[in-house]
C-alpha positions in Angstrom: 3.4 -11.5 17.1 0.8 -13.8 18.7 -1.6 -10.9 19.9 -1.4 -9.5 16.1 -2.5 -12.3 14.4 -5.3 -12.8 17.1 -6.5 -9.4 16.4 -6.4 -9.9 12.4 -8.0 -13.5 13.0 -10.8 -11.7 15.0 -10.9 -8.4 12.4 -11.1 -10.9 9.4 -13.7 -13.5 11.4 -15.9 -10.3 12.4 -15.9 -8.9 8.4 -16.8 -12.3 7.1 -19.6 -13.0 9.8 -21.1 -9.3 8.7 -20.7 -10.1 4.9 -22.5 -13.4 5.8 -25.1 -11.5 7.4 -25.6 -9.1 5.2 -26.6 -11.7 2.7 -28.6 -13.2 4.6 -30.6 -10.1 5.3 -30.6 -9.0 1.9 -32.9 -12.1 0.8 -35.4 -10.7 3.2 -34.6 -6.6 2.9 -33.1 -6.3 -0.7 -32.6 -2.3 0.0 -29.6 -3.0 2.6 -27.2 -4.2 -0.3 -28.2 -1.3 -2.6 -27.9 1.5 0.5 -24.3 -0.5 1.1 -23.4 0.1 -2.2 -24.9 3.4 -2.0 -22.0 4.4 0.7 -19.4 3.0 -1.4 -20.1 4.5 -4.4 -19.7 7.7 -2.6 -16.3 7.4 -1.9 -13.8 8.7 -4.2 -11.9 7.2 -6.5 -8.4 6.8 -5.0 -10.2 5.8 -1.5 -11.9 2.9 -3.5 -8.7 1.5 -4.9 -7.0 1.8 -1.2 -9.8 0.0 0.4 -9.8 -2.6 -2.6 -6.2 -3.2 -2.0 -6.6 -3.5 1.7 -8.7 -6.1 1.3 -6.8 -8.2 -0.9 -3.4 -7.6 0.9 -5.5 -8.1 4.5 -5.5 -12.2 4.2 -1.7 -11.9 3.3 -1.2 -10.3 6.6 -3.0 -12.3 8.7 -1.4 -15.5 7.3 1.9 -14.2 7.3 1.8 -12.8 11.4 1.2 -16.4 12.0 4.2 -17.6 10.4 6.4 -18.6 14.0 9.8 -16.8 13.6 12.4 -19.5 13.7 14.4 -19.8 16.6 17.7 -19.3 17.1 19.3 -22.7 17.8 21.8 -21.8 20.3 25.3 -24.2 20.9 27.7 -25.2 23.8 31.0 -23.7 22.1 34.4 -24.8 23.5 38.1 -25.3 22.3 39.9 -28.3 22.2 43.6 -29.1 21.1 42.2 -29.7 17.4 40.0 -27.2 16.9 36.4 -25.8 18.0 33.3 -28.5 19.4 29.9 -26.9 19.0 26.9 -29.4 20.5 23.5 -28.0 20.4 21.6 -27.0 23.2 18.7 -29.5 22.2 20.7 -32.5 21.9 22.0 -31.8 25.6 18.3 -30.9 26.6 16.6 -34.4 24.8 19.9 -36.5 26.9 19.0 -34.7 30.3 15.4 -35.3 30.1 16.3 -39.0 30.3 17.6 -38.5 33.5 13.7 -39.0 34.8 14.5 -43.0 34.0 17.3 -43.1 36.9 15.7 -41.9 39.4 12.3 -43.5 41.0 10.7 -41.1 42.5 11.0 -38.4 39.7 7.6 -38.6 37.4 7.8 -35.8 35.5 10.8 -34.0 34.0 12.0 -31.1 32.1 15.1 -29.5 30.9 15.7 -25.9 30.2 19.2 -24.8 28.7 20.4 -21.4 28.7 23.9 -20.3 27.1 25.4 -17.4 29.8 28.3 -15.7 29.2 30.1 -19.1 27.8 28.2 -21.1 30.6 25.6 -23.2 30.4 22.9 -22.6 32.9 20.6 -26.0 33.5 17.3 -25.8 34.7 15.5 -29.0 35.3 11.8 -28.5 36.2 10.3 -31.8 38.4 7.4 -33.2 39.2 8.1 -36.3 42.3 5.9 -38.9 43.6 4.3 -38.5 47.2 6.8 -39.2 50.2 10.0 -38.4 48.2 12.8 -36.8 50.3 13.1 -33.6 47.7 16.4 -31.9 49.4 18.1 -34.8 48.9 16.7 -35.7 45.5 17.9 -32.2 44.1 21.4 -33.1 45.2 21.4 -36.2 43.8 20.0 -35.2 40.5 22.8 -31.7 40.2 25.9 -34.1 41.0 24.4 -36.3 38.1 23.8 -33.3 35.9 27.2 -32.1 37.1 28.7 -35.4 36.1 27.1 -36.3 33.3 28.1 -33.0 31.4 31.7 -33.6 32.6 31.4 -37.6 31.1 29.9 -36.3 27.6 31.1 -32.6 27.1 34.4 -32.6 28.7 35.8 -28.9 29.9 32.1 -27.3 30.1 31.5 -24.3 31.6 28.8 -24.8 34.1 27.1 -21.9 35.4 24.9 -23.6 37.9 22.2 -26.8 38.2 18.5 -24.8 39.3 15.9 -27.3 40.3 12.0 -26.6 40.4 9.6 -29.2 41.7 6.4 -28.4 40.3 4.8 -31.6 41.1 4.2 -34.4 44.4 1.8 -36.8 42.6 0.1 -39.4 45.3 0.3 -42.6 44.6 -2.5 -44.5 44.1 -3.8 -46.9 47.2 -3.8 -50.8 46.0 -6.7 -52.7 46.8 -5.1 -54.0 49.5 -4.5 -50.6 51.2 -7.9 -49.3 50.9 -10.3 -49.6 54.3 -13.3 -51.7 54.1 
């Protein structure tokens, strides 16, 4: 939907940037706007009313291609003894990003949620600060994952805990550190 409403946005920019150049050069050669008028005055009837109405419906089109389809929220769905719990994927996704605060040497993170078959696929994507032991950080962070979907959603289908780092930032040198 995004390539459509580029290609209207450049159709409609290119017809207004010729109808603001034909005025321009009508000041100077007044015969353009009458031989322009002269080509649509040629045109029958029925093809002037069909080119009048694509141009009024045209704008409609443009504006409403860049109207973003809503998305689908999608839910964590499971039974309980009382009845059915539905959390939102979001929710889960805004809690895991917070896991960047318990761990140091994580700098930058992002969560991805996908519901599969009834399980919920997690994919965190990391960026880590220079000299960080990354093996061991991606275990650390799926048992947390692991465990902190056990602590808040109970009996959760968990289809796995993917990790991408993305990212080793260097730290910055102190003054201290820097040679002379």
């Amino acid at each position: 939907m995004k390539a459509i409403h580029f290609l209207l946005g450049l159709v409609l920019y290119l017809a207004i940037a010729a109808f603001g150049l034909a005025l321009i050069v009508s000041t100077r050669y007044p015969e353009f706007i009458q031989i322009a008028q002269g080509a649509v005055h040629g045109l029958p009837g029925w093809a002037r009313i069909v080119a009048g109405v694509l141009v009024v419906l045209y704008p409609f089109a443009y504006l409403l291609s860049g109207l973003a389809g809503r998305r689908q929220k999608s839910f964590i769905t499971f039974q309980n003894e009382n009845g059915t719990v539905s959390v939102s994927t979001d929710a889960v996704q805004d809690y895991l990003n917070g896991l960047k605060n318990e761990f140091a040497a994580v700098v930058a993170l992002k969560s991805h949620l996908r519901v599969v078959r009834g399980a919920l696929d997690v994919g965190l994507v990391l960026g880590v600060r220079d000299g960080t032991q990354i093996p061991e950080l991606c275990k650390l962070m799926q048992a947390r994952v692991r465990e902190l979907l056990e602590e808040h959603l109970g009996t959760c289908d968990l289809a796995g805990v993917a990790i991408d780092v993305t990212e080793i930032r260097a730290r910055k040198k102190s003054a201290l550190e820097q040679p002379a």
